[in-house]
C-alpha positions as YAML, in Angstrom:
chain: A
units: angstrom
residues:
- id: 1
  name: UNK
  ca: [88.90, 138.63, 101.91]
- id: 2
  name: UNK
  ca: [89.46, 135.81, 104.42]
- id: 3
  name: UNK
  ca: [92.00, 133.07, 103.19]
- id: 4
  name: UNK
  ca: [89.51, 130.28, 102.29]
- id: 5
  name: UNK
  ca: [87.76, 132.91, 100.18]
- id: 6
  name: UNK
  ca: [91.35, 133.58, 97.94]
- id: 7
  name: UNK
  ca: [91.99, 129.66, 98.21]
- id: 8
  name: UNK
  ca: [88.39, 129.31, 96.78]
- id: 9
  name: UNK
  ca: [88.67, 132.26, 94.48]
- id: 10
  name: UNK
  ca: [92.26, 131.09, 93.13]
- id: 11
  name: UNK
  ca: [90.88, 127.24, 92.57]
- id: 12
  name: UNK
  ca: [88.17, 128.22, 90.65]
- id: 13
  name: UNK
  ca: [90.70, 130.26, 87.52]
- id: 14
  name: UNK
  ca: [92.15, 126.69, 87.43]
- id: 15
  name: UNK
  ca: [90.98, 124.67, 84.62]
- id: 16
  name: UNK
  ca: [89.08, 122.04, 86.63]
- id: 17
  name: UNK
  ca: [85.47, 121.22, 85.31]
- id: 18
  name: UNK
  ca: [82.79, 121.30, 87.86]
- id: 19
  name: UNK
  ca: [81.95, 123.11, 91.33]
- id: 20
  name: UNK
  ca: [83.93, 123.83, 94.06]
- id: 21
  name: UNK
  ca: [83.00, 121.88, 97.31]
- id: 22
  name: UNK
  ca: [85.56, 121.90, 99.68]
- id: 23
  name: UNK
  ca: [89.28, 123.44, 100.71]
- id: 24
  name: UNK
  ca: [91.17, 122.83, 103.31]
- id: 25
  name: UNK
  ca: [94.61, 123.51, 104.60]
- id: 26
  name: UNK
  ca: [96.78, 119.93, 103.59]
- id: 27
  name: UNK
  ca: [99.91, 119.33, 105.09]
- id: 28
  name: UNK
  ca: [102.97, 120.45, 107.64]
- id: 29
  name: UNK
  ca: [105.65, 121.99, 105.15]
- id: 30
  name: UNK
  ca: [107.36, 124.64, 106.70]
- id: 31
  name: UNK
  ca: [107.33, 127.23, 103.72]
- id: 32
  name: UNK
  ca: [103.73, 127.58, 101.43]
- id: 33
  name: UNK
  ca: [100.62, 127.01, 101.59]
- id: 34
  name: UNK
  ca: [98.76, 123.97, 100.87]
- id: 35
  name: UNK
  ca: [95.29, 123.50, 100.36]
- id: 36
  name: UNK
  ca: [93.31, 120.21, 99.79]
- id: 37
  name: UNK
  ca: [90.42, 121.44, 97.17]
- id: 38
  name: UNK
  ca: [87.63, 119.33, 96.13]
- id: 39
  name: UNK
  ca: [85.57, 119.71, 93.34]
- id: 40
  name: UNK
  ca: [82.16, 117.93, 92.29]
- id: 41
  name: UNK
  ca: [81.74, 116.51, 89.19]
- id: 42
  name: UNK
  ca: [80.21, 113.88, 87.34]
- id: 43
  name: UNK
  ca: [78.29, 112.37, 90.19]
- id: 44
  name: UNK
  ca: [81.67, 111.99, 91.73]
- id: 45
  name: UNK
  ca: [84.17, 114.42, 93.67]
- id: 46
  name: UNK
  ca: [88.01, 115.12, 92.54]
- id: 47
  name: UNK
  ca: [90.44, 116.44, 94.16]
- id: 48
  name: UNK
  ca: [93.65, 118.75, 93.71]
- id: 49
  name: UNK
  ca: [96.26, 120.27, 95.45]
- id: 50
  name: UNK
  ca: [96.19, 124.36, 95.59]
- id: 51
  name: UNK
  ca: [99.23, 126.24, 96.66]
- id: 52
  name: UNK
  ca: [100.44, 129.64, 97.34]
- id: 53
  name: UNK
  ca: [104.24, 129.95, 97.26]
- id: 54
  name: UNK
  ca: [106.20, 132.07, 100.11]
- id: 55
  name: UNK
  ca: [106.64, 135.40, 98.58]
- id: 56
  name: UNK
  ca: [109.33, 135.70, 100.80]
- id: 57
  name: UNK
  ca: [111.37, 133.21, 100.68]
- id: 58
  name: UNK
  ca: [111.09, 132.63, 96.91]
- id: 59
  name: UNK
  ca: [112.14, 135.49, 95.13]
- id: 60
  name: UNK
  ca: [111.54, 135.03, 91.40]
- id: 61
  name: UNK
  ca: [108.28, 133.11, 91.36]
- id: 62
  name: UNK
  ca: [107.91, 132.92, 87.75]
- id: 63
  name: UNK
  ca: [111.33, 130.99, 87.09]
- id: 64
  name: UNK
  ca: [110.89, 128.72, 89.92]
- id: 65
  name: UNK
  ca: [107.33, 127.81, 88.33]
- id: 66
  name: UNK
  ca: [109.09, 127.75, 85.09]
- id: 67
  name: UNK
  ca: [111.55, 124.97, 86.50]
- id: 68
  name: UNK
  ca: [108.44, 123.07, 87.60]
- id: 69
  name: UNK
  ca: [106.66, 123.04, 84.46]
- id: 70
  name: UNK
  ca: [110.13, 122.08, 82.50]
- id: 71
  name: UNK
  ca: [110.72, 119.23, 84.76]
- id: 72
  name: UNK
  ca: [107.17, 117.58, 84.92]
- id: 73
  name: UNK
  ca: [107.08, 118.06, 81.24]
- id: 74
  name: UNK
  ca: [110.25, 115.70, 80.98]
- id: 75
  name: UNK
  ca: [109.41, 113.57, 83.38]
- id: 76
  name: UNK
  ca: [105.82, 113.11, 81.99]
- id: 77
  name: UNK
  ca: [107.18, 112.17, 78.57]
- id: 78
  name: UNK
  ca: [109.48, 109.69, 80.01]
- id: 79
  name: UNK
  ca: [106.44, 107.92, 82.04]
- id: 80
  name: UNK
  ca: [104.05, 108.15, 78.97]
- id: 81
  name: UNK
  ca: [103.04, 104.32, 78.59]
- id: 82
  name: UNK
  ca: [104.39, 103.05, 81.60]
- id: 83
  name: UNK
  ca: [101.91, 101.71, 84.31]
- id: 84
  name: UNK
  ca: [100.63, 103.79, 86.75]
- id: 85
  name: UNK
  ca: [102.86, 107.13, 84.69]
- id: 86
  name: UNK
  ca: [100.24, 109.53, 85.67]
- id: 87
  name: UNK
  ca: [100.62, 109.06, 89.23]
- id: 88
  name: UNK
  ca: [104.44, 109.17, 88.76]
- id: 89
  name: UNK
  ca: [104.51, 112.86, 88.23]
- id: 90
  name: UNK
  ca: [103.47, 115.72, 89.31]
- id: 91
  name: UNK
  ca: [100.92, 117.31, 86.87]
- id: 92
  name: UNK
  ca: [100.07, 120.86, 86.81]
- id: 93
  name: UNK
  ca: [96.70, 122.07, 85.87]
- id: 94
  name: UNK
  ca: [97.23, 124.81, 83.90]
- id: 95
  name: UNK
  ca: [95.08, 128.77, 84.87]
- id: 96
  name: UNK
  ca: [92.10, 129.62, 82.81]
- id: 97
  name: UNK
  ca: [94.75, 132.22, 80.67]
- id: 98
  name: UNK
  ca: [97.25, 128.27, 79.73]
- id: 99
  name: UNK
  ca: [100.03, 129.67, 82.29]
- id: 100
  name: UNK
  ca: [101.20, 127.07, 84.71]
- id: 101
  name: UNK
  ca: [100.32, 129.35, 87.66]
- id: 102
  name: UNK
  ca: [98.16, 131.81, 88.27]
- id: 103
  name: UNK
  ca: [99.02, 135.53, 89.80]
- id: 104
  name: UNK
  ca: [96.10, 136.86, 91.73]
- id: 105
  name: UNK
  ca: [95.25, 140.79, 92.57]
- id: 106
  name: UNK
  ca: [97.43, 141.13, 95.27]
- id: 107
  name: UNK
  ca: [100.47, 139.56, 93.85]
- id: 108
  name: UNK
  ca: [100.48, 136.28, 95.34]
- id: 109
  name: UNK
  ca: [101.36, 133.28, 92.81]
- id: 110
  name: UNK
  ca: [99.18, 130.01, 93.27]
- id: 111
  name: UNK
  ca: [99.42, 126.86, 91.43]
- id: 112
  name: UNK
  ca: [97.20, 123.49, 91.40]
- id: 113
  name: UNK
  ca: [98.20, 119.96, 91.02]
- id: 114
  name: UNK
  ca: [96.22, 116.97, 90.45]
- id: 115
  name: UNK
  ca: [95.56, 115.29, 93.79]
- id: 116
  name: UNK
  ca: [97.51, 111.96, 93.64]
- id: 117
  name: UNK
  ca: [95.03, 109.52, 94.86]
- id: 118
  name: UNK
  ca: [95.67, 105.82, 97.18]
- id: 119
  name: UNK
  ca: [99.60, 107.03, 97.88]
- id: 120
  name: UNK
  ca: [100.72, 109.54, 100.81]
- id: 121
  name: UNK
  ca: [103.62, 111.04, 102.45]
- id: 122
  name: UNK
  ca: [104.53, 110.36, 105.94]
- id: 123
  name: UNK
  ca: [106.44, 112.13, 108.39]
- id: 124
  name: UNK
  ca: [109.11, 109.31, 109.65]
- id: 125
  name: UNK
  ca: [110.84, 106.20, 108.11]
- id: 126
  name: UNK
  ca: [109.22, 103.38, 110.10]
- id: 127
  name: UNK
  ca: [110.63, 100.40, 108.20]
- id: 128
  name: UNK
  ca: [114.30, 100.11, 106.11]
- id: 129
  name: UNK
  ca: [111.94, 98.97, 103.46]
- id: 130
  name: UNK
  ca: [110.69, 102.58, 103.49]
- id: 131
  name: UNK
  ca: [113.65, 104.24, 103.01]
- id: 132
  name: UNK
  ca: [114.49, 101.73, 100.21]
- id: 133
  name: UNK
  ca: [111.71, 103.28, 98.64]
- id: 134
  name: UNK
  ca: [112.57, 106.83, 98.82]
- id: 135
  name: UNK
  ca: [116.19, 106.98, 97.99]
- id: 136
  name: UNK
  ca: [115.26, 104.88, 94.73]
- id: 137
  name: UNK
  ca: [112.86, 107.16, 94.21]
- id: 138
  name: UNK
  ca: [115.15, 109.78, 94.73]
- id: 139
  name: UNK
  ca: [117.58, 107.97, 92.58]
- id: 140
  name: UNK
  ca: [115.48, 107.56, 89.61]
- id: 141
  name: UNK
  ca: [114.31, 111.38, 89.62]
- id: 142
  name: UNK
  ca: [117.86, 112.20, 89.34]
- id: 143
  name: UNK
  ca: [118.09, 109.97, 86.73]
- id: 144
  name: UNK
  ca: [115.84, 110.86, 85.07]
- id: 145
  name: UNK
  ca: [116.61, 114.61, 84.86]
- id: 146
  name: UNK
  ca: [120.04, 113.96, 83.72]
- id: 147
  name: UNK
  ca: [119.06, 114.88, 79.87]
- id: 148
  name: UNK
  ca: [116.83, 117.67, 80.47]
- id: 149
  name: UNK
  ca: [117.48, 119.70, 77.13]
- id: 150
  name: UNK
  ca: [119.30, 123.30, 78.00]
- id: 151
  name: UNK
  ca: [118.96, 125.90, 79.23]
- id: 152
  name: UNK
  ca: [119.89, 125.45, 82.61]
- id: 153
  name: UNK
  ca: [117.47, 125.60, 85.14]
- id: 154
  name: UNK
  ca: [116.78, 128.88, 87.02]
- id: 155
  name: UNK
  ca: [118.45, 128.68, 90.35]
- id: 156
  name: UNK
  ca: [115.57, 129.35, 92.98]
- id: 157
  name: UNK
  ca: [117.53, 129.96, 95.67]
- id: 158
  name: UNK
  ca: [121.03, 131.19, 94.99]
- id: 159
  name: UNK
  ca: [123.57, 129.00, 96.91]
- id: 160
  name: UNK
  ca: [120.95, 127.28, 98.39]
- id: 161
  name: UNK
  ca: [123.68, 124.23, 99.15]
- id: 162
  name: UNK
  ca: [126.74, 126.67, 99.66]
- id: 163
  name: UNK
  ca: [127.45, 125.46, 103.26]
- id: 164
  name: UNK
  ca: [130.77, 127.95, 103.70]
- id: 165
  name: UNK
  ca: [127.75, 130.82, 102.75]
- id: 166
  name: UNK
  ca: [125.65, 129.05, 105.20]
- id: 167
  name: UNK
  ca: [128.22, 129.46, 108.16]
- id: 168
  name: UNK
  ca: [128.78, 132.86, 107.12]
- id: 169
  name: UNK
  ca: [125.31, 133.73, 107.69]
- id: 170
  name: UNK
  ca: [125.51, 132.17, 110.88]
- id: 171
  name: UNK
  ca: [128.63, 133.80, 112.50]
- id: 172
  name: UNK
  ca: [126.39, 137.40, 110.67]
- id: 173
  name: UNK
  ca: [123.60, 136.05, 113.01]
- id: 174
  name: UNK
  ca: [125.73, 135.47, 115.88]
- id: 175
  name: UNK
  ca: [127.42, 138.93, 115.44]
- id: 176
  name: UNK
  ca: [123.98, 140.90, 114.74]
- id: 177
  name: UNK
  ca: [122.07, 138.72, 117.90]
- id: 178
  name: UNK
  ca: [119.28, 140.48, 116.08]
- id: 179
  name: UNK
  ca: [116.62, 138.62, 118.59]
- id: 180
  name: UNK
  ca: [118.68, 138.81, 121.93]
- id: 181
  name: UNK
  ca: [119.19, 135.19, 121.79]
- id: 182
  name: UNK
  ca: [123.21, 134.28, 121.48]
- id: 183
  name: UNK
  ca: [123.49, 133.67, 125.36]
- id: 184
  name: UNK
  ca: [120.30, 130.81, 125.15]
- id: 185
  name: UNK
  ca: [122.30, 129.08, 121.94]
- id: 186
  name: UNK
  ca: [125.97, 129.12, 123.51]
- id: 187
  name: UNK
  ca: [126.56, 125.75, 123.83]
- id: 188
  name: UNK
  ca: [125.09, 124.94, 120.21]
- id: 189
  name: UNK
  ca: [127.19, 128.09, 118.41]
- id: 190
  name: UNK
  ca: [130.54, 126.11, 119.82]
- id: 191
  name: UNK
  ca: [129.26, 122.85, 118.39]
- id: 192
  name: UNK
  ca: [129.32, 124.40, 115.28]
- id: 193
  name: UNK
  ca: [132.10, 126.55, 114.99]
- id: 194
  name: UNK
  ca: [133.90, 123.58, 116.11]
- id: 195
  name: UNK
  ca: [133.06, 121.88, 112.82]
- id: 196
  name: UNK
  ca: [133.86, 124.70, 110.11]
- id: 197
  name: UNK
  ca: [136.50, 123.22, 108.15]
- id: 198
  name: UNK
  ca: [134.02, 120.40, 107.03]
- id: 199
  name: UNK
  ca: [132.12, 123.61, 105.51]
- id: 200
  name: UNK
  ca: [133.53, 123.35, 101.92]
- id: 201
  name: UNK
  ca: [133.87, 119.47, 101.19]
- id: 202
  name: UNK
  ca: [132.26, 119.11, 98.70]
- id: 203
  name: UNK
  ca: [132.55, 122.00, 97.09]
- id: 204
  name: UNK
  ca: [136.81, 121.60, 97.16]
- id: 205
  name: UNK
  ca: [136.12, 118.43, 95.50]
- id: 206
  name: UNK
  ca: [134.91, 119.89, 92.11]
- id: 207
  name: UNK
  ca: [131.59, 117.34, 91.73]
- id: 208
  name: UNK
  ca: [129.88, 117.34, 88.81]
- id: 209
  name: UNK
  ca: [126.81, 119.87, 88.16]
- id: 210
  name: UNK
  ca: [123.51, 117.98, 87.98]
- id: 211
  name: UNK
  ca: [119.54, 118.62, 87.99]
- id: 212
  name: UNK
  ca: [118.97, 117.88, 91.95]
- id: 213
  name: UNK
  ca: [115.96, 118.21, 94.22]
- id: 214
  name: UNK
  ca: [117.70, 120.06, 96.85]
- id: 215
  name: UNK
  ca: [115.01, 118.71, 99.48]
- id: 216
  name: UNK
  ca: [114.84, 115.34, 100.08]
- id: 217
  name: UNK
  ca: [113.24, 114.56, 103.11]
- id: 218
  name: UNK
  ca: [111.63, 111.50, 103.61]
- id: 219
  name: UNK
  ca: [107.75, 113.33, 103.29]
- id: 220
  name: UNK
  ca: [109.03, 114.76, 99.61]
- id: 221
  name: UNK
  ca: [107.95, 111.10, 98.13]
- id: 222
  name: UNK
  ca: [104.89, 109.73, 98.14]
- id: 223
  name: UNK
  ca: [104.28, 105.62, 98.96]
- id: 224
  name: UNK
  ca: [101.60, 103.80, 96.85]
- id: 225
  name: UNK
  ca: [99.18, 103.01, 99.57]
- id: 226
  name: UNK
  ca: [98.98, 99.16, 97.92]
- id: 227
  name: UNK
  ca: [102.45, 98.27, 97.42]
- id: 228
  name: UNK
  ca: [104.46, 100.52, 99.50]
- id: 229
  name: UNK
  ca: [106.58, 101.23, 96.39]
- id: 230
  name: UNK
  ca: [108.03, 105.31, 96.50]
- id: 231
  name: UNK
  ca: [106.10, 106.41, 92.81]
- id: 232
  name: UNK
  ca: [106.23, 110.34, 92.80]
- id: 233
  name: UNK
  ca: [108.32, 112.83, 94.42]
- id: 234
  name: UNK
  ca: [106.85, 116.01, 95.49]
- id: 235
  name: UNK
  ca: [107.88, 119.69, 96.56]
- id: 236
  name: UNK
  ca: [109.68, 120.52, 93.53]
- id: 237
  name: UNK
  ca: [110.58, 124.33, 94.51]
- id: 238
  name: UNK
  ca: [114.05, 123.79, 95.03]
- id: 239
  name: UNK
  ca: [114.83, 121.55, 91.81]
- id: 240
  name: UNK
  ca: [117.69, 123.49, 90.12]
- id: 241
  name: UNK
  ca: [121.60, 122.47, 89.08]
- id: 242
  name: UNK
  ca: [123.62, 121.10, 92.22]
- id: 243
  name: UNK
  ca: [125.14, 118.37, 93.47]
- id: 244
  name: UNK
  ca: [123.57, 114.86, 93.52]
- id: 245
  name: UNK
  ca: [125.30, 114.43, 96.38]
- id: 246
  name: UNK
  ca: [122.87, 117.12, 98.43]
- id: 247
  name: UNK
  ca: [119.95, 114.94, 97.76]
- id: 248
  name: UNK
  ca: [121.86, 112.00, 99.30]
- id: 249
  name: UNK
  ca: [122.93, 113.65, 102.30]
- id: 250
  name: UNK
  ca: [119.47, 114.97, 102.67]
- id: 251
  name: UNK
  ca: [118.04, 111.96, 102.75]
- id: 252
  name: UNK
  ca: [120.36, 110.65, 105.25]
- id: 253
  name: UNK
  ca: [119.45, 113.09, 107.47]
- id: 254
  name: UNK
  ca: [116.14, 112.88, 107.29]
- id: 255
  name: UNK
  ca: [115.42, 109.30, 107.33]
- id: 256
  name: UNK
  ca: [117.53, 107.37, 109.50]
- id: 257
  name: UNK
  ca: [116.67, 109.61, 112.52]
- id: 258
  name: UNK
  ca: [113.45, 107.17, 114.87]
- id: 259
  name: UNK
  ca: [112.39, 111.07, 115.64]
- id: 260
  name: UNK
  ca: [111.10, 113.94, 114.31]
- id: 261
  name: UNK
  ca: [113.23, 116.55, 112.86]
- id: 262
  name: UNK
  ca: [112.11, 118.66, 116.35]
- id: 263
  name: UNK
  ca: [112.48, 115.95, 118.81]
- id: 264
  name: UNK
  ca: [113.20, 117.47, 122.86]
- id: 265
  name: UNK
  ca: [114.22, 114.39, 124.37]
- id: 266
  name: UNK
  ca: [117.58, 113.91, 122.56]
- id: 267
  name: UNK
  ca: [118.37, 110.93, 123.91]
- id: 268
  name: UNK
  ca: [115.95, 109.26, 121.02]
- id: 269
  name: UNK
  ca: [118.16, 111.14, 118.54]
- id: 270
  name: UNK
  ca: [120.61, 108.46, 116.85]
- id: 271
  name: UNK
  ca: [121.66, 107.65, 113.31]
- id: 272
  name: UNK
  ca: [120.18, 104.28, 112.67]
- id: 273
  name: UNK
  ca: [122.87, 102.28, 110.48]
- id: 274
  name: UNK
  ca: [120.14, 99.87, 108.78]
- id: 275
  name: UNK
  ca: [118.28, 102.41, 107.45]
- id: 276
  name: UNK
  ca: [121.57, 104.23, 106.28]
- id: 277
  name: UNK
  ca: [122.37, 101.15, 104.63]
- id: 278
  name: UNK
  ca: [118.57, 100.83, 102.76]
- id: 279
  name: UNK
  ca: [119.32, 104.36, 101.46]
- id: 280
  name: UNK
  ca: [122.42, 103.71, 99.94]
- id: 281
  name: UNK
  ca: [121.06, 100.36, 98.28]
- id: 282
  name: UNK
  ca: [118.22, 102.31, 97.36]
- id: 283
  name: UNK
  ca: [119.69, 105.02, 95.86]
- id: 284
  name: UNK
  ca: [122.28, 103.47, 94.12]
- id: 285
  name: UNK
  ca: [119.24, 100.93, 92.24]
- id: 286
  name: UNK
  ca: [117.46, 104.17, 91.22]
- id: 287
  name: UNK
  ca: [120.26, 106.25, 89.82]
- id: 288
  name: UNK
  ca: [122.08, 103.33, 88.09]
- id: 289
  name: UNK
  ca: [125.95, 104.28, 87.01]
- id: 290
  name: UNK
  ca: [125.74, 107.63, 86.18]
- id: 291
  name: UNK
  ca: [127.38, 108.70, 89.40]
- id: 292
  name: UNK
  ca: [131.48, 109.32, 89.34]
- id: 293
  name: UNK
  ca: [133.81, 107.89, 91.37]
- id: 294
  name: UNK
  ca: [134.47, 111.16, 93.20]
- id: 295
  name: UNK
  ca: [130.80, 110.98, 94.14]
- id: 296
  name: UNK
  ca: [130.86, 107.86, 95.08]
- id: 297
  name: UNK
  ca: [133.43, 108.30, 97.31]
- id: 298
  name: UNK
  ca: [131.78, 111.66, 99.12]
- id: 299
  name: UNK
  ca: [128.18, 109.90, 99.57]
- id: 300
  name: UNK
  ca: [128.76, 108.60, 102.79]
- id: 301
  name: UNK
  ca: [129.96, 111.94, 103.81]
- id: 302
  name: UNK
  ca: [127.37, 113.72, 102.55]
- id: 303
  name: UNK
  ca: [124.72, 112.79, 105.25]
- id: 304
  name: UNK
  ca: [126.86, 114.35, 107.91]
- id: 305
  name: UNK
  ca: [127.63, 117.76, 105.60]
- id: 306
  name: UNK
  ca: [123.83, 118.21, 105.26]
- id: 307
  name: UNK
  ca: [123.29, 117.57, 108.89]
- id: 308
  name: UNK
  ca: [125.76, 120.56, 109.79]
- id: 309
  name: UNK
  ca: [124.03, 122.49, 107.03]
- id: 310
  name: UNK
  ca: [120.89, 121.82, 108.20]
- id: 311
  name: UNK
  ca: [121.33, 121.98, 111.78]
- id: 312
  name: UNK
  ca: [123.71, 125.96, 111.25]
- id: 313
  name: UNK
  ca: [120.31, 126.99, 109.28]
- id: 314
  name: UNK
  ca: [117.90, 126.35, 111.99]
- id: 315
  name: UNK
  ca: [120.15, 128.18, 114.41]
- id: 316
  name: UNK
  ca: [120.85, 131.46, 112.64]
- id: 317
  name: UNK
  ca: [117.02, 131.43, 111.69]
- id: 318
  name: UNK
  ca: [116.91, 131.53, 115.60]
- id: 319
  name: UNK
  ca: [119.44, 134.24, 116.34]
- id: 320
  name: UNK
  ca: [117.82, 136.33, 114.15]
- id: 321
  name: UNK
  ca: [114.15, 136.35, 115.27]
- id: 322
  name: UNK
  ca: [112.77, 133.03, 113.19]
- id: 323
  name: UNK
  ca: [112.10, 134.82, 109.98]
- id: 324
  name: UNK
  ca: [112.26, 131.76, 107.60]
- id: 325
  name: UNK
  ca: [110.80, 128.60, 108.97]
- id: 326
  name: UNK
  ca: [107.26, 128.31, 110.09]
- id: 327
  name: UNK
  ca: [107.64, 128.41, 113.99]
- id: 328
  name: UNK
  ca: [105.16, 126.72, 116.23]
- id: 329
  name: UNK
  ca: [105.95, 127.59, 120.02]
- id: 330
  name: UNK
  ca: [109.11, 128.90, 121.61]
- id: 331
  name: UNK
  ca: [112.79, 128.13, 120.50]
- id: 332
  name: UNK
  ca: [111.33, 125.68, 117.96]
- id: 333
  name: UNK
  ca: [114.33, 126.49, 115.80]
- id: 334
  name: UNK
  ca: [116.39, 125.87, 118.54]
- id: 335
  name: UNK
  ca: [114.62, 122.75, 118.94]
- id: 336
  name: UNK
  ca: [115.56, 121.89, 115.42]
- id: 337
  name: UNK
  ca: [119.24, 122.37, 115.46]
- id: 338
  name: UNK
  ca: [119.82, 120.34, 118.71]
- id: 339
  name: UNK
  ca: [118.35, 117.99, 117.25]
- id: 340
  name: UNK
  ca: [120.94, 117.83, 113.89]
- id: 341
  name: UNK
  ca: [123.57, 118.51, 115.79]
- id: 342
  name: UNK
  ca: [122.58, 115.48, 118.15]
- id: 343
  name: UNK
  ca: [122.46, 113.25, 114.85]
- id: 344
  name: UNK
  ca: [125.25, 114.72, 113.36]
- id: 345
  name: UNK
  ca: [127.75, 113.26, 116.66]
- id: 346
  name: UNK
  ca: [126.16, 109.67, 115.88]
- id: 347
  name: UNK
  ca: [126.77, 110.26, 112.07]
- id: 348
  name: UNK
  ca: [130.57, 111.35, 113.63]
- id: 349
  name: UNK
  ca: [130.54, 107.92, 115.62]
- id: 350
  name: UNK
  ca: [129.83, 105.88, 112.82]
- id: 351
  name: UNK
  ca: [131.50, 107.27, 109.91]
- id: 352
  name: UNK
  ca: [133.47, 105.24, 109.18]
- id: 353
  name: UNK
  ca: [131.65, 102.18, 109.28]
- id: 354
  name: UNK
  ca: [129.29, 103.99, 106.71]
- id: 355
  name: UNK
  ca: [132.07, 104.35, 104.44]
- id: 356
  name: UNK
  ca: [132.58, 101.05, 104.09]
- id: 357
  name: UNK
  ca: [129.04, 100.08, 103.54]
- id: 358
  name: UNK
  ca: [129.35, 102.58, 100.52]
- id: 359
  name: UNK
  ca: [132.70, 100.86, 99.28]
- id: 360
  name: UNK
  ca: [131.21, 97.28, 99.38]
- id: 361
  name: UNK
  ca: [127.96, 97.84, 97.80]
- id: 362
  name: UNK
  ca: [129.46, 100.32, 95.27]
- id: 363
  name: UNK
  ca: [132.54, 98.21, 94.14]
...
């Protein structure tokens, strides 16, 4: 069976009323699959969001789809009555059997979201108004998680933020030079294992546990088309307990870069201080005073911790053959981590400045 036929065959034991007109692939994410699927009906055509999650990267399917279904649950009761609150949540359309997601013949888990209509991701931050937007956003999805009822949330990825376990799998990768490919990344495995002791920051500094989304790149909220305003976050695979402080630093990463997160021409790579500073107003207006003081005083570091993280990752998925991220021509991993650790030296060169700008707005 070709993949539009499973795509096809998987929409249809959704509960969606009507017929099936149209599916296409949706999207750039790096890990599943994402389908655009419309369906006639009523004289009109609607249309949803059909996934297949990475088998391989995502272990225990059924718990992270558990997560999912926990936290748009909460966060749908919390929006219930407010304008626009079914556009400020993911909602999952539930199989033909009332499960959240649906397990076809061969194995493969798909789920389907309703298609949120007149809003959209986009790549890059063009304005600071922009990445107001999304670190409020950000900010209030934190927020708004902070009295999901127990149990704890399933953790999706083990150590998913564990950035000493990070460089251990990179100086494994190094060691290993599973692909042949050390010699090609020299200069980028010294950058790094220059920068080890910053490894375990956070982690030393004993932060408070909280409901995070563990992947907040700019593209991970969606802007209402009318108003610009950031109304739903997306991609919630990786929401499990962490440290608020990831989301931050992810987000820093992420958005005050001009470029893409594979940019060649370095020389366009720079950490853009008035966007830093719309994030941290941002963020702060969305998560309100439930951050500690320790936290507060980290969040300014954080940006340049994930960029390390972030930029280690991409090169030990290199060294060892590019067996996690989606690849789309040669050394596009190595692409990736020259360009973090390219940011990460003008997050080093400003540092302190940023620190500041967290002090005065915070105090």
């Amino acid at each position: 069976m070709s993949v539009e036929s499973r795509v096809a065959e998987a929409a249809r034991q959704f509960q969606i009323d009507g017929e099936l007109a149209d599916a296409a692939p949706f999207g750039n994410g790096h890990i599943n699959d994402t389908y655009c699927v419309t369906f006639r009906h009523g004289g009109g055509r609607v249309r949803f969001i059909v996934q297949r999650v990475n088998s391989n990267i995502f272990k225990n399917r059924a718990a992270l789809m558990e997560n999912i279904e926990r936290v748009t649950s909460h966060l749908a009761a919390q929006q219930s009555g407010e304008r626009d609150g079914d556009r400020r949540v993911l909602t999952l359309i539930p199989a033909q059997d009332e499960k959240a997601w649906l397990v076809d013949a061969e194995g493969d888990y798909w789920r389907t979201y309703r298609f949120i209509e007149n809003a959209r991701a986009y790549d890059a931050v063009a304005t600071t108004d922009q990445a107001f937007q999304a670190a409020r956003a950000f900010g209030r999805f934190q927020k708004s998680l902070a009295d999901l009822p127990a149990p704890r949330l399933h953790e999706t990825i083990p150590d998913f933020h564990h950035t000493p376990k990070r460089f251990a799998a990179l100086e494994q990768a190094i060691s290993a030079d599973g692909a042949g490919r050390a010699m090609l990344a020299k200069r980028e495995i010294e950058f790094a294992c220059a920068r080890q002791s910053i490894s375990g920051a956070l982690l030393d500094a004993h932060l408070p546990e909280r409901v995070t989304h563990n992947d907040t790149k700019f593209n991970n909220v969606l802007l209402d088309d009318a108003t610009g305003e950031g109304i739903c976050v997306i991609d919630l695979d990786t929401v499990m307990p962490s440290l608020a402080l990831y989301d931050f630093g992810d987000m820093v990463r992420t958005a005050t870069s001009p470029t893409m997160e594979d940019e060649r021409d370095l020389s366009k790579v720079t950490m853009q201080f008035p966007m830093f500073e719309a994030l941290v107003r941002g963020y702060l207006d969305g998560a309100g005073s439930f951050l500690t003081k320790a936290e507060m005083d980290l969040l300014a570091f954080s940006g340049k911790l994930i960029t390390f993280e972030q930029g280690i990752r991409f090169l030990a998925d290199y060294l060892a053959g590019d067996p996690y991220y989606k690849v789309h021509r040669e050394a596009h991993n190595l692409d990736r981590c020259r360009t973090q650790f390219k940011l990460l030296e003008s997050i080093e060169q400003q540092e302190e400045k940023m620190g500041r700008l967290v002090e005065s707005i915070g105090a």
